[in-house]
N, C-alpha and C positions, 0 to 999 in steps of 0.2 A: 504494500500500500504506500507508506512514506518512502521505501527505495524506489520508488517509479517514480516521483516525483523530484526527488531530490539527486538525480545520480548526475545528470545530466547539468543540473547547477553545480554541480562540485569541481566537475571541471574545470569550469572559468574561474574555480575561487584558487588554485595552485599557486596563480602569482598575485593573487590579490593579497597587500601589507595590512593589518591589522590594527594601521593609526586608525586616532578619532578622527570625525569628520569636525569639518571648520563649524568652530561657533560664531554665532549671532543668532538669537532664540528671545523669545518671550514668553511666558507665558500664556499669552494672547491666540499663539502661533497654533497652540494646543485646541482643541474640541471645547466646545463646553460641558458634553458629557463625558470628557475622560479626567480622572482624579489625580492630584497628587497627595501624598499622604507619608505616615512611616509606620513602623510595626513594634509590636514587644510578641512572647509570650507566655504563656501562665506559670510555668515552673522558673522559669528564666528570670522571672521579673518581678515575682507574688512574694516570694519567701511564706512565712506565717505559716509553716509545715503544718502545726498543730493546732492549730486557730477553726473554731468551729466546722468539728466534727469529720475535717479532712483525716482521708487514711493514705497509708503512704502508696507512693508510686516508684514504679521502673529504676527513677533517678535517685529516689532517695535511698535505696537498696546500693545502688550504680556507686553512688557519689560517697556513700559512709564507708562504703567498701574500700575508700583510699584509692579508686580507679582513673582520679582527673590528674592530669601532669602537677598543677597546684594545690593537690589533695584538698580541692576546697567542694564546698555542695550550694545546692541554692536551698539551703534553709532558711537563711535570711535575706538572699538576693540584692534587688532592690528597694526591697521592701514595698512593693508597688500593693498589696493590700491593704496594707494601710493608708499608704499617700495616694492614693491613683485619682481623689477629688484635685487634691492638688495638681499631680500630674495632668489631669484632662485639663484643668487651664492651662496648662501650658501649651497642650494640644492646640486650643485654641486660639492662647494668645500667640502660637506660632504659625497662623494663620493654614495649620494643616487643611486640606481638604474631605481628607478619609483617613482613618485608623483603623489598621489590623492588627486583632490580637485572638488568644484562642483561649480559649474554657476549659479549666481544668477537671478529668473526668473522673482524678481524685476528690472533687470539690462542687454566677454567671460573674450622648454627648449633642446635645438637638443639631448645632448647626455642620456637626461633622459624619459623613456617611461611615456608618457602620460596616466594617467586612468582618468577618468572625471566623476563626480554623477549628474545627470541631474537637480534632487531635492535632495536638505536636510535640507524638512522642513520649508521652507521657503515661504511660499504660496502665492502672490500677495494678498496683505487685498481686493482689489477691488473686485477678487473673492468670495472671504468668504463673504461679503457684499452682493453680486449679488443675490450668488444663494448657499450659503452653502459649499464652499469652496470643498471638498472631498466627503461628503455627497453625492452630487447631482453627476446623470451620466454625465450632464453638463460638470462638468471637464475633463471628457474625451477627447474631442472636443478641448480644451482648450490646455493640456497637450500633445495632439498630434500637434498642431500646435507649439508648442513653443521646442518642443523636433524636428521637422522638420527644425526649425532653427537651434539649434546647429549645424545636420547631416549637414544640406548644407553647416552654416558658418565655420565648423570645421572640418568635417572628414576629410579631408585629414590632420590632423594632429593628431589624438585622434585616440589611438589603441585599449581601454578598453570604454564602453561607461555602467556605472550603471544607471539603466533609476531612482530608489527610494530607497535614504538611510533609514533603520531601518523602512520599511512601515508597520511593525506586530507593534511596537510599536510605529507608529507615528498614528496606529488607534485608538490602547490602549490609550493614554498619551493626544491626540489631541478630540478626541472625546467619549471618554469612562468613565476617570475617569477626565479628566481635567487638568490634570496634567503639561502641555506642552502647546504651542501657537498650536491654536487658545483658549487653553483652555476650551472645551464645555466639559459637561458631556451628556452623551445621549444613543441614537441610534448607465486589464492591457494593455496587451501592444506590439503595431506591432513595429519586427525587417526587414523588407522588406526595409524600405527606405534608411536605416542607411548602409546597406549592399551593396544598389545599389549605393550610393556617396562612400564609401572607402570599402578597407577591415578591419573593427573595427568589434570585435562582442561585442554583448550587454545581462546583467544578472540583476540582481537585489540584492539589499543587505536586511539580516532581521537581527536584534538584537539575538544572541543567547545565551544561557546557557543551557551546562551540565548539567543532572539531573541524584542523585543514589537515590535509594531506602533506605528510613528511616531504614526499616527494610525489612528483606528476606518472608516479608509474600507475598501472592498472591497478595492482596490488594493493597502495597503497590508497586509494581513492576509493576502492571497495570497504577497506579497514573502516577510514572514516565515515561514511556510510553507514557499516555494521555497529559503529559504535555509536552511532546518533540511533538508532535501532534500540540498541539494548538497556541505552537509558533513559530518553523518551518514549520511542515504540512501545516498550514492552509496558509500560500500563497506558500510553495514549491511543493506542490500536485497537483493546479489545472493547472500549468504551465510547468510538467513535466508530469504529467498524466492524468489531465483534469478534476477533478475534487477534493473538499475539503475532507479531511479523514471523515473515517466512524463514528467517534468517535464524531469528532464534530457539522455531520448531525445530532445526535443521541440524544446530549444532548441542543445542539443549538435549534433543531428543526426548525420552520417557522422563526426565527427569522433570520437565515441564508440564504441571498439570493443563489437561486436556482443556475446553468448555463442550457443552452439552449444547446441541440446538436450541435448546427451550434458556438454556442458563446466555449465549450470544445473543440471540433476540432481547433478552430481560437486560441485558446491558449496551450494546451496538444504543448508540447514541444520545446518553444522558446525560452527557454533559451540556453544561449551558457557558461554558469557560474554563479555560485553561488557565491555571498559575503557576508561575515559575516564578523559583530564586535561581539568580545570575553571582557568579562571581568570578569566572577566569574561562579561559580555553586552550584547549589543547591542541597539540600538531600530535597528529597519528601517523604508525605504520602497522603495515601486517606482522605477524607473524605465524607459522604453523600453526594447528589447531592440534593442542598435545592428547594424548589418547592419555585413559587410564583415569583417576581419580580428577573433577574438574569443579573448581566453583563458579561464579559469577565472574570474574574477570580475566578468569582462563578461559573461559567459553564464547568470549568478545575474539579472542584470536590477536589480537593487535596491543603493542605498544603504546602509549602517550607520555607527552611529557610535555614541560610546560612554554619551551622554545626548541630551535631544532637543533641547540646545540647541547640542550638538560639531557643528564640520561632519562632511560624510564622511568617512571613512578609505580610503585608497588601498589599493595593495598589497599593500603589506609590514605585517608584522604591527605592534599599537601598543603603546607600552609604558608607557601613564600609563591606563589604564582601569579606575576605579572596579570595588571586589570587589563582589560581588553573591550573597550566600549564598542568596537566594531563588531566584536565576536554577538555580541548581545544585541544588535541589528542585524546581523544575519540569521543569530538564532528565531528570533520572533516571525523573520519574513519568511523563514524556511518554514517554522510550527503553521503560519496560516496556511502558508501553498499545499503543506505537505496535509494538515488537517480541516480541510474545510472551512477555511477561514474563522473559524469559532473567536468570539472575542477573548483578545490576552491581555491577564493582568499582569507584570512583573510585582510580584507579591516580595521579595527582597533583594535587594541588592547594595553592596555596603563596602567600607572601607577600616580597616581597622588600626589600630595602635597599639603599641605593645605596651604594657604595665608589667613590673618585675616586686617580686613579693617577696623580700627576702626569709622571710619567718617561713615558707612555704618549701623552699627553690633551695635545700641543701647542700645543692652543688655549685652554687655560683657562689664566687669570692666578695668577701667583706666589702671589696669596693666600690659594688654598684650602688649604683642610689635606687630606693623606691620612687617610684611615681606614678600618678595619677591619670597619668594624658595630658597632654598641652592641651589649651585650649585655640590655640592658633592652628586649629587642621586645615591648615592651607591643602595640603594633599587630599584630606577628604573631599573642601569644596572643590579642587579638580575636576575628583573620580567623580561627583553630583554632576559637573557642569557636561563631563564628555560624556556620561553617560544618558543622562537626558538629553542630548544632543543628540545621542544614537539612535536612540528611544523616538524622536521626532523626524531622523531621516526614516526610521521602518514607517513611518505613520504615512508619511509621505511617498513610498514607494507600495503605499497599499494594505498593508497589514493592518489587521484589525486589531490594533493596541487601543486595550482603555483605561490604563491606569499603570502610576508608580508609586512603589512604595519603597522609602530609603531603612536602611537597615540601619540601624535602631534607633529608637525616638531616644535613648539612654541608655548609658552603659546598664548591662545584666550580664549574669551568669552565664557563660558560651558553654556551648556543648561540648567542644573541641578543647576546650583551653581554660574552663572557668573562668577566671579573672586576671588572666596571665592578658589577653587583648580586650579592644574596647570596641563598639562600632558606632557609642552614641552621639548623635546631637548634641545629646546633652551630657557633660560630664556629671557621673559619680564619685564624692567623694565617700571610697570604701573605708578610706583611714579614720571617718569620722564616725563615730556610732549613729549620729541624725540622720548619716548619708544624705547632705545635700547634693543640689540639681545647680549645676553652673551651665551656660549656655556656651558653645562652644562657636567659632564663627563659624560653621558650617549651619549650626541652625538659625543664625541670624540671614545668614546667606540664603537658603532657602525661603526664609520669611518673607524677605524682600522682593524675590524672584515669583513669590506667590502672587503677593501684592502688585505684579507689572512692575515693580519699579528695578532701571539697572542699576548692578553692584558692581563692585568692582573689586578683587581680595584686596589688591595695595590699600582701598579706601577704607573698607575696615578695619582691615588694621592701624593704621595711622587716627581713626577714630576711636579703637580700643584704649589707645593708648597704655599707661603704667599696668591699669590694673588688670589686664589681662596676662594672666600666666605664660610661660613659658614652658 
């Protein structure tokens, strides 16, 4: 389905360079129905583990277990249960558009459109315990009842409903290599109800990345191909056409559960939108398809890496790979052509900073300093500005993009890293037990840009003046 469409564009993209395109943008330039916004979500950003009547989840099993590089947990996060009145003015005062955040299924702003993620990740430990958490069809059962809650207790207030954040790689990371809570290594979804309580429609988000061809060979241009396949195809194909691409019946073989006539009909074309989080892209090559014992990224057949000069990347996910704002206009123009133009939202995309914790990190030497994050992310407002740039050339070449949402409205708890990086807006100070909210010029930047008015970083800055941190 998607290799018919896309094999033939891959080839013009061999010598195509991966700069951003030139800015000059307003946000004028933008639709009136398409949104800008930013995200948090629930375990990430709630903390208050034990606060009315929550029982624990995936993470808090994950994260006590000493399993984060900074052995830290989001028990106290951001503390966003508590503060998040506060926080929503800030939402507001930062003249967001829309805010995404998701409902804890351990545990629910008038002039800002509501998106809501049903799951992120987050999985009640009880289940995992029961019967295998995700594994089992069990959870199906499970997932639809707790997802019938939200629709009843909320649609009439929730316009975007994402029933599963990043679920290509919460199969990967969660049950495949281990990498992610529940950490194993090993081995969808009715919109009828959600639609009969409000008018919301409901899609799903998958983890993406842009992939070019290492080189202009056959070989290689099939790779990339197979690999835009096995991590968007394989949950956008059976829900848009009813079944998994060809490619990964092929090399998966039995290992890949079947669908039933009656189970492809029940799902072939429920969705009402696509969401992706963006954050880098890869150059691919082939290589053999190894016989004998295989997972998930042995079964892609192909190398990646993050330029053509990085070796391969393993497993687990990377965390120094070049931003790529073109990759992120190809990717979206390629999801419409390739999927029926269904409306896309880029539901994250972000820029991060590193924080160093010494109390944590018992191998780095006495002489680092901790820190907080600058608040001068001049590099943030960059990755904002090329990226929304990119985000307006797909618009403009036809794709049906209706929305952005910048990753994070405030630093939280990363899944990858705890509190070792940052992606917010807004700075948290963790070192403070109030955890205050500092505004970082990335969210003044975006404020501005909301408002039509241009900015400029030299001007803010020079307007921050002293009391802006370093």
């Amino acid at each position: 389905m998607a290799a018919t469409f896309a094999f033939i564009p891959l080839l013009l993209l061999v010598c195509v360079q991966s700069a951003a395109p030139v800015l000059g943008f307003t946000r004028s330039e933008f639709p009136e129905d398409f949104v800008f916004g930013s995200a948090t979500s629930a375990y990430q950003y709630e903390g208050a583990v034990g606060e009315d009547g929550r029982s624990p989840s995936i993470w808090d099993t994950f994260t006590h277990a000493g399993r984060m590089p900074d052995k830290s947990n989001g028990d106290v996060a951001a503390d966003g249960y508590n503060k998040y009145k506060d926080d929503v003015k800030l939402i507001i005062d930062n003249n967001l558009e829309a805010y995404r955040f998701s409902i804890s299924w351990s545990r629910l702003i008038p002039s800002v459109q509501v998106h809501v993620m049903i799951y992120q990740l987050d999985l009640p430990q009880i289940l995992e315990d029961e019967y295998g958490g995700w594994l089992s069809p069990m959870v199906v059962e499970d997932f639809t009842a707790y997802a019938d809650v939200c629709f009843r207790e909320f649609g009439d207030r929730v316009s975007h409903w994402t029933t599963l954040d990043e679920v290509n790689v919460a199969a990967i990371g969660s049950y495949d290599n281990g990498q992610i809570a529940p950490g194993r290594c090993s081995d969808p979804f009715g919109t009828k109800k959600c639609t009969a309580v409000q008018k919301g429609v409901v899609g799903i988000n998958i983890y993406t990345m842009w992939s070019y061809p290492l080189t202009n060979s056959t070989a290689d241009l099939e790779a990339t191909q197979r690999f835009l396949d096995f991590y968007s195809g394989w949950i956008l194909e059976p829900l848009v056409f009813g079944d998994y691409p060809s490619v990964m019946k092929k090399n998966v073989g039995s290992r890949l559960p079947s669908f039933s006539k009656v189970q492809s009909e029940a799902i072939r074309g429920t969705l009402d939108f696509i969401g992706i989080n963006h954050y880098y892209s890869f150059y691919v090559n082939d290589r053999p398809l190894e016989k004998g014992i295989r997972d998930f990224s042995l079964d892609i057949a192909a190398d990646y890496r993050g330029s053509r000069t990085d070796p391969p990347i393993g497993q687990h996910a990377p965390t120094s790979i070049p931003a790529d704002p073109r990759g992120l206009q190809l990717l979206v123009e390629y999801l419409s052509e390739a999927y029926g133009n269904l409306p896309i939202y880029i539901q994250e995309t972000g820029k991060d900073t590193i924080r160093l914790i010494l109390s944590s990190l018992s191998f780095l030497s006495s002489g680092y300093a901790t820190t907080n994050g600058s608040l001068h992310d001049t590099d943030r407002v960059d990755y904002m500005k090329t990226h929304i740039s990119s985000t307006l050339a797909a618009l403009r070449n036809g794709a049906n993009v209706k929305g952005y949402f910048a990753w994070c409205f405030l630093d939280v708890f990363e899944y990858l890293s705890g509190f070792m990086s940052q992606y917010g807006l807004y700075r948290v100070d963790f070192e403070d037990e109030a955890l205050p909210r500092q505004a970082r010029l990335s969210a003044r930047w975006y404020s501005k840009f909301l408002e039509n008015k241009g900015i400029h970083v030299e001007d803010e800055l020079d307007d921050a003046g002293s009391h802006v941190e370093q």
